[in-house]
N, CA, C and O atoms as a GROMACS GRO file, in nm:
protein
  368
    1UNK      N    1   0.085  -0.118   0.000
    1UNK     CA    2   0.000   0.000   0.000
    1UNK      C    3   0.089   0.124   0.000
    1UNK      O    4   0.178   0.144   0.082
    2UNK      N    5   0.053   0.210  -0.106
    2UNK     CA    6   0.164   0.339  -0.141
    2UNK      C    7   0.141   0.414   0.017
    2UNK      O    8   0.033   0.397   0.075
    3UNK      N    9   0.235   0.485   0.072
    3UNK     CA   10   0.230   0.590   0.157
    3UNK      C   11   0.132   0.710   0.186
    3UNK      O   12   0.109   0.768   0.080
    4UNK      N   13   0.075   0.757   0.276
    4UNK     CA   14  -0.037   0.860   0.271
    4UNK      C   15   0.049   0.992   0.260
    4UNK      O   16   0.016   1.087   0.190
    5UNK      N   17   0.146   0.988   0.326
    5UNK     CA   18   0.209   1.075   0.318
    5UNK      C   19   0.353   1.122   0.175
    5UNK      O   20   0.456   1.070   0.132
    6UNK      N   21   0.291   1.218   0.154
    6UNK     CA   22   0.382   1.241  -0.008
    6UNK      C   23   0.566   1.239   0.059
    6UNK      O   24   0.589   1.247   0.180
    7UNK      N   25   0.611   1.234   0.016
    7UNK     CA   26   0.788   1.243   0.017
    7UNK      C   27   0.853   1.311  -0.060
    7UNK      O   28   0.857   1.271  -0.176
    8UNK      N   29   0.918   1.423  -0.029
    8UNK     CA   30   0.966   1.531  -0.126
    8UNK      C   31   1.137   1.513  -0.132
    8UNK      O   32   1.225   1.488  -0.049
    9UNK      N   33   1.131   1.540  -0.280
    9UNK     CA   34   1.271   1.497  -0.344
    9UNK      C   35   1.291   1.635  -0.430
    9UNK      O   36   1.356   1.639  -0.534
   10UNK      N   37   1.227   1.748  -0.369
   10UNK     CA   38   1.318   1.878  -0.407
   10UNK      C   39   1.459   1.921  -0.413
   10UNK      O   40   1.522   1.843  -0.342
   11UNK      N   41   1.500   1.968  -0.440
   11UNK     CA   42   1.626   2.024  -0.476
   11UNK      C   43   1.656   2.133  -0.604
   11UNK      O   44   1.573   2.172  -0.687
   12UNK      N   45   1.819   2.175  -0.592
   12UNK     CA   46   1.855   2.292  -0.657
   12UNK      C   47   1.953   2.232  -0.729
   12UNK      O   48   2.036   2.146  -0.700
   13UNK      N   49   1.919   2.309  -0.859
   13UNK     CA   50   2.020   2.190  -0.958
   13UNK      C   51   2.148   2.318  -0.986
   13UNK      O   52   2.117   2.436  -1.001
   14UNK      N   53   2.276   2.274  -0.991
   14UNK     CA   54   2.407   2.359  -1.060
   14UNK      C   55   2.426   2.367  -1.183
   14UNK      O   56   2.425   2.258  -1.241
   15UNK      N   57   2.445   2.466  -1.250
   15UNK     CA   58   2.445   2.502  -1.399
   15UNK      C   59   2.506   2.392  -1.492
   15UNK      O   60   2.618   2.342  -1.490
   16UNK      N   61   2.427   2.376  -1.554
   16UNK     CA   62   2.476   2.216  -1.646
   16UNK      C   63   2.457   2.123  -1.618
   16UNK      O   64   2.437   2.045  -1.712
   17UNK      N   65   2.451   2.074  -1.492
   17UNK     CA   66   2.479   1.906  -1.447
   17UNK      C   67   2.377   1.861  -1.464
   17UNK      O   68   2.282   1.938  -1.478
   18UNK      N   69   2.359   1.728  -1.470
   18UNK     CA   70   2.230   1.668  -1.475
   18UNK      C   71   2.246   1.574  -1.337
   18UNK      O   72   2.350   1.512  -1.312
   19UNK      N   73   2.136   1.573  -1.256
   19UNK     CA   74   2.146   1.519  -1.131
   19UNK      C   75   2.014   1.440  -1.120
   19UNK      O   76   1.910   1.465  -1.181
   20UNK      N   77   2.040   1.321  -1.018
   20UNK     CA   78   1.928   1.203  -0.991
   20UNK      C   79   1.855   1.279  -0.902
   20UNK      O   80   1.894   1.348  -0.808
   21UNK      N   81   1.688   1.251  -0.964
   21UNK     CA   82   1.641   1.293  -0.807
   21UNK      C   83   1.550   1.203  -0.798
   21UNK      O   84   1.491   1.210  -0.690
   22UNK      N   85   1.516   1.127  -0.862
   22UNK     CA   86   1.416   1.009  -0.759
   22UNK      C   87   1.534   0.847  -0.832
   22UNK      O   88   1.594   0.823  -0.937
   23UNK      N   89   1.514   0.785  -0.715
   23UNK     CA   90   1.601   0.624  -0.718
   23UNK      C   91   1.500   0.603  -0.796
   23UNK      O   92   1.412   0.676  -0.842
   24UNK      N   93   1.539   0.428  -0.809
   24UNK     CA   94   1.480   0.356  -0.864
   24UNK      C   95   1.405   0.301  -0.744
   24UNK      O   96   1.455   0.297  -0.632
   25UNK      N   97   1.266   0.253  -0.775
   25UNK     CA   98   1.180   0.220  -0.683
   25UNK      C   99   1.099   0.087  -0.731
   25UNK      O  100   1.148   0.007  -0.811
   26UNK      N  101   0.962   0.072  -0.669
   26UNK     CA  102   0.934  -0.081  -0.698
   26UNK      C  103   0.738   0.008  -0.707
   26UNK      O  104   0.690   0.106  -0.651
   27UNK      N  105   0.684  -0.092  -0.803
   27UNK     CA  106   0.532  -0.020  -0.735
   27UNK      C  107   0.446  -0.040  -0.608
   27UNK      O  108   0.442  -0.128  -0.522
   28UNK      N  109   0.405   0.031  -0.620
   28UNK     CA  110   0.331  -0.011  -0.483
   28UNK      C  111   0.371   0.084  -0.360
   28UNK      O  112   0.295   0.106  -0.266
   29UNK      N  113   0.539   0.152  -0.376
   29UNK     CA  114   0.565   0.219  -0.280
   29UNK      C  115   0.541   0.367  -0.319
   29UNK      O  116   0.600   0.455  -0.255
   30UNK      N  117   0.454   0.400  -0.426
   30UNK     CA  118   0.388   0.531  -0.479
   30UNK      C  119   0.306   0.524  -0.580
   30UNK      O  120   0.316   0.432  -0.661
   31UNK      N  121   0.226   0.603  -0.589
   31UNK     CA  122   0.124   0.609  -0.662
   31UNK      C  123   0.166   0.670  -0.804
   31UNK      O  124   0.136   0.634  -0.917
   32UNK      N  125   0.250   0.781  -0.758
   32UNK     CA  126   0.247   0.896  -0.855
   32UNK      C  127   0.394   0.977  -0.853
   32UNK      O  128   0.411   1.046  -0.752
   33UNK      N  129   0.508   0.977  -0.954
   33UNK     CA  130   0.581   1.081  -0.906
   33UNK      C  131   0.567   1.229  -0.996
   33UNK      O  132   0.545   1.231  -1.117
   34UNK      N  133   0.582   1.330  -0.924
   34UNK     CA  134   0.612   1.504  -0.985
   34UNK      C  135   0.711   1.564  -0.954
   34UNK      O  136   0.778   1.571  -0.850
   35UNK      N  137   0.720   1.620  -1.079
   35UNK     CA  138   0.825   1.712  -1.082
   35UNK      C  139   0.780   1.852  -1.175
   35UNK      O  140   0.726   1.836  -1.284
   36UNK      N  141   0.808   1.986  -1.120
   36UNK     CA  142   0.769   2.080  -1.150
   36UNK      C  143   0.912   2.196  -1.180
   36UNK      O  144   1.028   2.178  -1.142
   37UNK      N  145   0.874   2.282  -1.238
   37UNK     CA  146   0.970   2.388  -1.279
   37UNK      C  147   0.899   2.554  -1.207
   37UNK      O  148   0.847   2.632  -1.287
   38UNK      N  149   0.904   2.584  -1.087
   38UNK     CA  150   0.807   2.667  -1.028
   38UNK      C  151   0.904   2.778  -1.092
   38UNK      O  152   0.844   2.885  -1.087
   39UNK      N  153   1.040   2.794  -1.154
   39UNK     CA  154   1.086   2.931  -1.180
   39UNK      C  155   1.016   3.004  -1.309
   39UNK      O  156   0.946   2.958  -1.398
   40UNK      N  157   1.074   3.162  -1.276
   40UNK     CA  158   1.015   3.224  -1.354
   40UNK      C  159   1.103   3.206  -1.534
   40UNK      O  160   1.020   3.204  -1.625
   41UNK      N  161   1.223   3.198  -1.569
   41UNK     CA  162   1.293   3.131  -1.660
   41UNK      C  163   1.399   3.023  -1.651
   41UNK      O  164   1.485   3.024  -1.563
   42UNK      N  165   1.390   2.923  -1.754
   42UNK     CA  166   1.481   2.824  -1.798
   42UNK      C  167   1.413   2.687  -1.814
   42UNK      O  168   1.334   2.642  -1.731
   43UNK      N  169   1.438   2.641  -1.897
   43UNK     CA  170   1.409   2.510  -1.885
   43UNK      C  171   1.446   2.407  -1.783
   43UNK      O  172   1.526   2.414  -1.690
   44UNK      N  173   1.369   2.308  -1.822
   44UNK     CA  174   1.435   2.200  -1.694
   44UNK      C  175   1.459   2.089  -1.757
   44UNK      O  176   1.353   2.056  -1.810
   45UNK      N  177   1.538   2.014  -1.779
   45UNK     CA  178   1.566   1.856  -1.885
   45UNK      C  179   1.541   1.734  -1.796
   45UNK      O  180   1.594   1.730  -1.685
   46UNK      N  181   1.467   1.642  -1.836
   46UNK     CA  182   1.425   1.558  -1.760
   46UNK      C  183   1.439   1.436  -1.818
   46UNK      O  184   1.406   1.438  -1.936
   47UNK      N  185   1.490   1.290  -1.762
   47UNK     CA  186   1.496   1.173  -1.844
   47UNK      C  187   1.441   1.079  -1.715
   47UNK      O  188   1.482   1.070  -1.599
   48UNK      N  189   1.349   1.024  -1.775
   48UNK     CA  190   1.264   0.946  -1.705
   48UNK      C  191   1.293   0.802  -1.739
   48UNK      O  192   1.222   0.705  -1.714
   49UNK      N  193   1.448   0.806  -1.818
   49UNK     CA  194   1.487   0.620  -1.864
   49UNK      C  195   1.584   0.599  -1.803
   49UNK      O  196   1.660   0.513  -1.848
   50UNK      N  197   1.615   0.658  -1.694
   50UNK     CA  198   1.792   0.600  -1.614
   50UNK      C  199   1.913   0.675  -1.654
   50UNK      O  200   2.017   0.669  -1.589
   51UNK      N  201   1.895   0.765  -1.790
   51UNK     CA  202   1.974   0.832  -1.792
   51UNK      C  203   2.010   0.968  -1.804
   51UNK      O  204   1.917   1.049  -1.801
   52UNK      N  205   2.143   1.016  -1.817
   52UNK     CA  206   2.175   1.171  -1.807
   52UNK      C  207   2.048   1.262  -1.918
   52UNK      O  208   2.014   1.248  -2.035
   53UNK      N  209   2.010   1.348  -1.819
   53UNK     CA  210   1.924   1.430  -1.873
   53UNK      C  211   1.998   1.580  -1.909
   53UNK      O  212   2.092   1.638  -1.854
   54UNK      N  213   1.922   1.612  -2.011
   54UNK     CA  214   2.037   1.714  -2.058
   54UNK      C  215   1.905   1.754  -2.218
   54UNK      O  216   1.833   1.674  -2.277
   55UNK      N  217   1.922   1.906  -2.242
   55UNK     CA  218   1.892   1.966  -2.375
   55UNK      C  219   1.980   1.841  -2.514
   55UNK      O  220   2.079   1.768  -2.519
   56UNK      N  221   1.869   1.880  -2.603
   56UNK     CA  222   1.907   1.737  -2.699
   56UNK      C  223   1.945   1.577  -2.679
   56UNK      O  224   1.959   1.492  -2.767
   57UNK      N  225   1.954   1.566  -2.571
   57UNK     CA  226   2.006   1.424  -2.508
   57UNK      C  227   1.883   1.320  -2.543
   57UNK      O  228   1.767   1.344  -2.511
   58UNK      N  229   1.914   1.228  -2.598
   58UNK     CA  230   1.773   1.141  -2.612
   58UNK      C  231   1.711   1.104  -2.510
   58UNK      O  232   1.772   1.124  -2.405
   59UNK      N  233   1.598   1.052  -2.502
   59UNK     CA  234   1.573   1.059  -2.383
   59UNK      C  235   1.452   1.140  -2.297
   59UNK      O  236   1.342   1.105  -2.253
   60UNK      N  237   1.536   1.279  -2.298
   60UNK     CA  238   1.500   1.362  -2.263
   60UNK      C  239   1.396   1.457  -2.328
   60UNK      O  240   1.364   1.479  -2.445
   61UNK      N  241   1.355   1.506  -2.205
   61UNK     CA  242   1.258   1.616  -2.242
   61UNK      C  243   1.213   1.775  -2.102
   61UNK      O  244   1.211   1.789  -1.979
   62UNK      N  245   1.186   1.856  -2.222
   62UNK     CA  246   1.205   1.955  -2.129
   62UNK      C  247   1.036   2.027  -2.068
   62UNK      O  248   0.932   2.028  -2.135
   63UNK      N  249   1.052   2.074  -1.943
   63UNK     CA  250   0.991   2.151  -1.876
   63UNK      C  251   0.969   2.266  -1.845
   63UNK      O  252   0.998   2.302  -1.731
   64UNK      N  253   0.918   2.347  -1.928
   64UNK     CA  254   0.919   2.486  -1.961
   64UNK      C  255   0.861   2.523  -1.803
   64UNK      O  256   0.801   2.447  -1.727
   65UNK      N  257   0.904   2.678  -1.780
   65UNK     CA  258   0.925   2.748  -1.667
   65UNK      C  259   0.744   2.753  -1.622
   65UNK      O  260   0.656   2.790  -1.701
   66UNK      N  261   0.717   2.699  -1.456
   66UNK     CA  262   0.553   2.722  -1.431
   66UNK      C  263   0.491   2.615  -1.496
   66UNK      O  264   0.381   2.630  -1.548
   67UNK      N  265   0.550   2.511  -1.498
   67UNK     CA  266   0.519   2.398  -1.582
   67UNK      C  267   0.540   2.260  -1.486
   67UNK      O  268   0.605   2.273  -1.382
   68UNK      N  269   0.496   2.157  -1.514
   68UNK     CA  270   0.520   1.989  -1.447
   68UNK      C  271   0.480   1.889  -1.528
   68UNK      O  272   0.409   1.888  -1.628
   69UNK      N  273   0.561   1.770  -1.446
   69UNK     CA  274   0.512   1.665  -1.513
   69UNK      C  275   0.455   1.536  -1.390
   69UNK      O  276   0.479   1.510  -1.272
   70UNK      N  277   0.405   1.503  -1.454
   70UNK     CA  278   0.357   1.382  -1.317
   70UNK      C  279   0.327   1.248  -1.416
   70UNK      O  280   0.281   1.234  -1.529
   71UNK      N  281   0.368   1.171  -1.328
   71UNK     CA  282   0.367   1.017  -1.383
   71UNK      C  283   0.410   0.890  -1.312
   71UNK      O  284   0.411   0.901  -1.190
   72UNK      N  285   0.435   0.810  -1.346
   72UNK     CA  286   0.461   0.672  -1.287
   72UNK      C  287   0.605   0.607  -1.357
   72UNK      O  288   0.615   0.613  -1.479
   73UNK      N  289   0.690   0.560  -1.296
   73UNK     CA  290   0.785   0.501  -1.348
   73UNK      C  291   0.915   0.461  -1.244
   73UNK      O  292   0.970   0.545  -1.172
   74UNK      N  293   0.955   0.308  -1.250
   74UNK     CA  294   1.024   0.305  -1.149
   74UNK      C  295   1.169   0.310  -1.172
   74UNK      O  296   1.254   0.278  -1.089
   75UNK      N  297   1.189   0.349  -1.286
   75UNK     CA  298   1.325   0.411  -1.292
   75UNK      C  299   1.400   0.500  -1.265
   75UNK      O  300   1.320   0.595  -1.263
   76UNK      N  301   1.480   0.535  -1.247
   76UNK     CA  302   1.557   0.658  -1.193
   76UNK      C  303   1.564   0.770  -1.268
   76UNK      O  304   1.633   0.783  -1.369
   77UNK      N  305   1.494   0.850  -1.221
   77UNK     CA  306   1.502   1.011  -1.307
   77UNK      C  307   1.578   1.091  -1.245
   77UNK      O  308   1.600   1.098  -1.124
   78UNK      N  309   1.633   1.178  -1.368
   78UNK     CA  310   1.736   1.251  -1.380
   78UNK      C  311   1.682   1.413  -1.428
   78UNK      O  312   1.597   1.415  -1.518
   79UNK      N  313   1.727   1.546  -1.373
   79UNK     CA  314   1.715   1.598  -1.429
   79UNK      C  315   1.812   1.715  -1.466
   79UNK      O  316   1.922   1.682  -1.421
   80UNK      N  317   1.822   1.832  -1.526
   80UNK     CA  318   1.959   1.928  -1.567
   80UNK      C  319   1.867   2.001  -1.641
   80UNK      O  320   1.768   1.971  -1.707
   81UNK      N  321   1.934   2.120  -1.609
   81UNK     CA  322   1.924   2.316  -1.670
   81UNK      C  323   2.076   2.393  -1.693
   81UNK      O  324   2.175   2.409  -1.621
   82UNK      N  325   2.050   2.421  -1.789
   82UNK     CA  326   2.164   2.526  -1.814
   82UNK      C  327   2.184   2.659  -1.733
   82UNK      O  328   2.245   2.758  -1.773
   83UNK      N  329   2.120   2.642  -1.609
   83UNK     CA  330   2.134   2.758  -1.524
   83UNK      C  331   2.106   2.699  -1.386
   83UNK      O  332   2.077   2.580  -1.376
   84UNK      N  333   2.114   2.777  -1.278
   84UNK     CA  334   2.086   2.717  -1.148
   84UNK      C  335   1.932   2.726  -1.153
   84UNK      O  336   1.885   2.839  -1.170
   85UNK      N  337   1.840   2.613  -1.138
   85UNK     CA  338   1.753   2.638  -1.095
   85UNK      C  339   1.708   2.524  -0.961
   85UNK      O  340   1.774   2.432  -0.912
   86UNK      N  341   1.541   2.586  -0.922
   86UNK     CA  342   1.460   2.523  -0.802
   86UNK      C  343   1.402   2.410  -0.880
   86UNK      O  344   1.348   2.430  -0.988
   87UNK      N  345   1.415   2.270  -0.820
   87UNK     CA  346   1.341   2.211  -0.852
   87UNK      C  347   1.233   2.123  -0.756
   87UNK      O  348   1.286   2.042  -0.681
   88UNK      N  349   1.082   2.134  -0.753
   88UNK     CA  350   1.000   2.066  -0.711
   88UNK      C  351   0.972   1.919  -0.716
   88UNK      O  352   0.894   1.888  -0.806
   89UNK      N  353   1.008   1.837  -0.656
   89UNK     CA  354   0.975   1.707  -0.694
   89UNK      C  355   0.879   1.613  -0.594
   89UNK      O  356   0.847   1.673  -0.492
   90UNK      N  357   0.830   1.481  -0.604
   90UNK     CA  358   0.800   1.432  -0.500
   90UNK      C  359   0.681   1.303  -0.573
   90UNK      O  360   0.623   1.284  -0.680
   91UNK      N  361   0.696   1.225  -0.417
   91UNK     CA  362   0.637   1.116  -0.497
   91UNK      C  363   0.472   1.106  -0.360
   91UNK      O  364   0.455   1.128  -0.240
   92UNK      N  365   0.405   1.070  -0.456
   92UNK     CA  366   0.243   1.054  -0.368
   92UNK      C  367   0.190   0.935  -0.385
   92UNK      O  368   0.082   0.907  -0.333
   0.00000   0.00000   0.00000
């Protein structure tokens, strides 16, 4: 039975890098994961297949600013911006 309580996997990403923010998981221990771009500019690159997320990188895909994505998947997502940004994440 997934958790009642959501679990937040926010963080601040460093210019360029592409960084993990949710493990790999199993179902059942969430319903739902999100990830949002609450800034006012930049994209956000997101790879929802295990690997480096990054602009043009296959894979990937981006999250325009005031924007999210929500979904299911128990692979390890990754995400990266060409600038410092906030990132919202979390699993429900």
């Amino acid at each position: 039975m997934p958790s009642s309580k959501p679990r937040d996997y926010s963080l601040t990403l460093a210019d360029g890098t592409s960084e993990q923010v949710f493990p790999n998981a199993t179902y059942g221990s969430f319903q739902e994961r999100f990830i949002a771009n609450p800034n006012e500019a930049g994209d956000l690159w997101v790879n929802i297949f295990g690997e480096t997320a990054g602009a043009n990188l296959q894979g990937s895909f981006a999250i325009p600013p005031k924007t999210g994505w929500v979904g299911a998947t128990t692979q390890v997502i990754n995400v990266a911006a060409a600038s410092a940004l906030v990132v919202t994440a979390g699993e429900r």
